[in-house]
ChimeraX commands (.cxc) that place a marker at each C-alpha (Angstrom):
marker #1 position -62.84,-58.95,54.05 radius 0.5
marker #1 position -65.62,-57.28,52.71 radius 0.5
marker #1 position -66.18,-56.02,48.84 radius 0.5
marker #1 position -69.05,-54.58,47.26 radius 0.5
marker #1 position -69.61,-55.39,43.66 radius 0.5
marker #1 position -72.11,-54.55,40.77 radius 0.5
marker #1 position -72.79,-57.74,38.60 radius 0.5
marker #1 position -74.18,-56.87,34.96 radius 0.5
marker #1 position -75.32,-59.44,32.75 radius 0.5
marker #1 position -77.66,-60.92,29.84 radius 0.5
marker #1 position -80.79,-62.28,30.34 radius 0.5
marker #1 position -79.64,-65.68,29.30 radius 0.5
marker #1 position -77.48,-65.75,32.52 radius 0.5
marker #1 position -80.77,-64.76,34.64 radius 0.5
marker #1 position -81.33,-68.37,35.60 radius 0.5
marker #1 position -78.11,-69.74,36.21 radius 0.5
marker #1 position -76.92,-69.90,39.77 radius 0.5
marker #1 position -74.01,-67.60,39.80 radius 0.5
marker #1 position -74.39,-66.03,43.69 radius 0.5
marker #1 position -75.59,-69.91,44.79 radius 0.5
marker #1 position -71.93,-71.05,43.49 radius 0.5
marker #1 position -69.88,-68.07,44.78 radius 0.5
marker #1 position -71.00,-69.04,48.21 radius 0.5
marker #1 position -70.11,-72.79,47.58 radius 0.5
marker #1 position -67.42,-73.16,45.43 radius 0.5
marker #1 position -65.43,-70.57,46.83 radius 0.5
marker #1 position -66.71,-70.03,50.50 radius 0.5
marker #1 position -68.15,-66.63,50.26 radius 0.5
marker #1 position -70.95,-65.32,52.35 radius 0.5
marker #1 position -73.38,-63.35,49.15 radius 0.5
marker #1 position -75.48,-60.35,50.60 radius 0.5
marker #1 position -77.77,-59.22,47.42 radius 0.5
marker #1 position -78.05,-55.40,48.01 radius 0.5
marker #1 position -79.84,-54.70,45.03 radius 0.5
marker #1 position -80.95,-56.35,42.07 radius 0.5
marker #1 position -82.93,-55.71,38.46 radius 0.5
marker #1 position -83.71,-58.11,35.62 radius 0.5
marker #1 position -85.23,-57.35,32.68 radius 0.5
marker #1 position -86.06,-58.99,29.64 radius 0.5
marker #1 position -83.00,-57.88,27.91 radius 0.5
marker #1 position -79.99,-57.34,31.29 radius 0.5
marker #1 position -79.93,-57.71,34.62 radius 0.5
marker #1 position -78.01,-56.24,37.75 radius 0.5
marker #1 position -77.12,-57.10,40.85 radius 0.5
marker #1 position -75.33,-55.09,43.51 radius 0.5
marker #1 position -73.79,-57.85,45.80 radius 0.5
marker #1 position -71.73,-57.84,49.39 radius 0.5
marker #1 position -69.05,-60.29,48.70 radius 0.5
marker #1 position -67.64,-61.60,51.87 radius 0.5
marker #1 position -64.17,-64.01,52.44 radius 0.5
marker #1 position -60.91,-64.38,52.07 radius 0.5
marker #1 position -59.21,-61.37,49.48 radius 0.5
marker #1 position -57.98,-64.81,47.52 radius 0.5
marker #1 position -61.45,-66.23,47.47 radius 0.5
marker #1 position -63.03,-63.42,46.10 radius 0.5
marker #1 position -60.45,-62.68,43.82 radius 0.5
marker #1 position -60.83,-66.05,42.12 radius 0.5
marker #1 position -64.77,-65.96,42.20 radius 0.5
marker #1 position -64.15,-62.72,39.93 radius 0.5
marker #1 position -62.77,-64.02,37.79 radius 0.5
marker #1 position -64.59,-67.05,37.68 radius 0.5
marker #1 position -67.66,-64.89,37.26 radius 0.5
marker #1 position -65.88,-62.64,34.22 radius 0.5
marker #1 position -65.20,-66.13,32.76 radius 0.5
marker #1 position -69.27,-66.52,32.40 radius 0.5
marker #1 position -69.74,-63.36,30.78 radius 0.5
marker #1 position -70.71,-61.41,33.79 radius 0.5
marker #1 position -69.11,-57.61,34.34 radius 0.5
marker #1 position -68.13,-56.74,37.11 radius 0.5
marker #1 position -67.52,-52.93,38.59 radius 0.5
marker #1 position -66.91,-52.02,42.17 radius 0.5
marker #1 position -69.68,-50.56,44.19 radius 0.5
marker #1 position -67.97,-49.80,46.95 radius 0.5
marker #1 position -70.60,-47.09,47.79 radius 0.5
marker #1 position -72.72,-49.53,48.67 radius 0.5
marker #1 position -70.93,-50.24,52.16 radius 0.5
marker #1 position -72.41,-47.00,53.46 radius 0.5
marker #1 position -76.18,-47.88,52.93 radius 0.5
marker link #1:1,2 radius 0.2
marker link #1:2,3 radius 0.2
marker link #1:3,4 radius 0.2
marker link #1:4,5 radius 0.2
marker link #1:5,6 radius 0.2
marker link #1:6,7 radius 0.2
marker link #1:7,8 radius 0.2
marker link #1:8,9 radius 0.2
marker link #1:9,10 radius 0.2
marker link #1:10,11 radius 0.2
marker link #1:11,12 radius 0.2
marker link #1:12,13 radius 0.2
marker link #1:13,14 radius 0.2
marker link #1:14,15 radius 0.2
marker link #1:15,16 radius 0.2
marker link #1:16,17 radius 0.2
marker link #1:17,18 radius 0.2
marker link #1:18,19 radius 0.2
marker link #1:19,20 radius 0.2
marker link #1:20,21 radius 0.2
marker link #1:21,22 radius 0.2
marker link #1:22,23 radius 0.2
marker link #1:23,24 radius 0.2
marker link #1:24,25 radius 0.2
marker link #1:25,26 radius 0.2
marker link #1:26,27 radius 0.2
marker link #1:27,28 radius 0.2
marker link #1:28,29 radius 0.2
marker link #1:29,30 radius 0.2
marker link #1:30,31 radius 0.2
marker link #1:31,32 radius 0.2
marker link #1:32,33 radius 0.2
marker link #1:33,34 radius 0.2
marker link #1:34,35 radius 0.2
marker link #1:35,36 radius 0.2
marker link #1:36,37 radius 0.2
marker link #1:37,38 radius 0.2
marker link #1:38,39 radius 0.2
marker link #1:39,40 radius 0.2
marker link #1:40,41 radius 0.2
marker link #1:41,42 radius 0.2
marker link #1:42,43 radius 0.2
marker link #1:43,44 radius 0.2
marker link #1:44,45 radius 0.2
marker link #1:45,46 radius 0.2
marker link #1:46,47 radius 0.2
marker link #1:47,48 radius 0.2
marker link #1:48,49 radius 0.2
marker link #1:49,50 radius 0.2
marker link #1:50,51 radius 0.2
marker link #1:51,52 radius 0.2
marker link #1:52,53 radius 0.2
marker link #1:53,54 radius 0.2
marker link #1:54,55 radius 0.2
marker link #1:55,56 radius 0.2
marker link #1:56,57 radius 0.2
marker link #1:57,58 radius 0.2
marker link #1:58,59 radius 0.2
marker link #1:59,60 radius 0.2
marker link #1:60,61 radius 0.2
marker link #1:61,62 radius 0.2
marker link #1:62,63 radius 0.2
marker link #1:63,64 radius 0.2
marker link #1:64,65 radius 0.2
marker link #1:65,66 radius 0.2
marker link #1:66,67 radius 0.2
marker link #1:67,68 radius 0.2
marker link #1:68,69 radius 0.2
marker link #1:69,70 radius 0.2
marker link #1:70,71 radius 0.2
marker link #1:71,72 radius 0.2
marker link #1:72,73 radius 0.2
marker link #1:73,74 radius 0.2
marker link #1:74,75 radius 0.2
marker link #1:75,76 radius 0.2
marker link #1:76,77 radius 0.2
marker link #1:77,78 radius 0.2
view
């Protein structure tokens, strides 16, 4: 399964490996479609791809850090 997904976040979470650990600790394959950090936010439109499971718990792993997440399920079409 496939799901597109727009992380936003605070600068403070800039440097911490969030898409390194998706792809490890829940055994997703990250595709960054887009991405934009500033000094104050930062975005990142990611392919999430796995098992529906998997990527439900890295969610909500990810919401757990601070990090909102939206669907960008428009992204599929680029």
């Amino acid at each position: 399964m496939k799901r597109c997904v727009m992380f936003t976040f605070s600068s403070e979470l800039a440097t911490d490996p969030i898409i390194y650990n998706l792809g490890m600790q829940f055994r997703l394959v990250t595709t960054i479609r887009r991405a934009n950090i500033t000094e104050e936010k930062g975005w990142i439109a990611l392919e999430l791809e796995g098992e529906e499971e998997d990527i439900e718990q890295a969610i909500a792993w990810v919401n757990g850090k601070g990090v909102r997440v939206d669907p960008a399920d428009d992204l599929m079409q680029d």
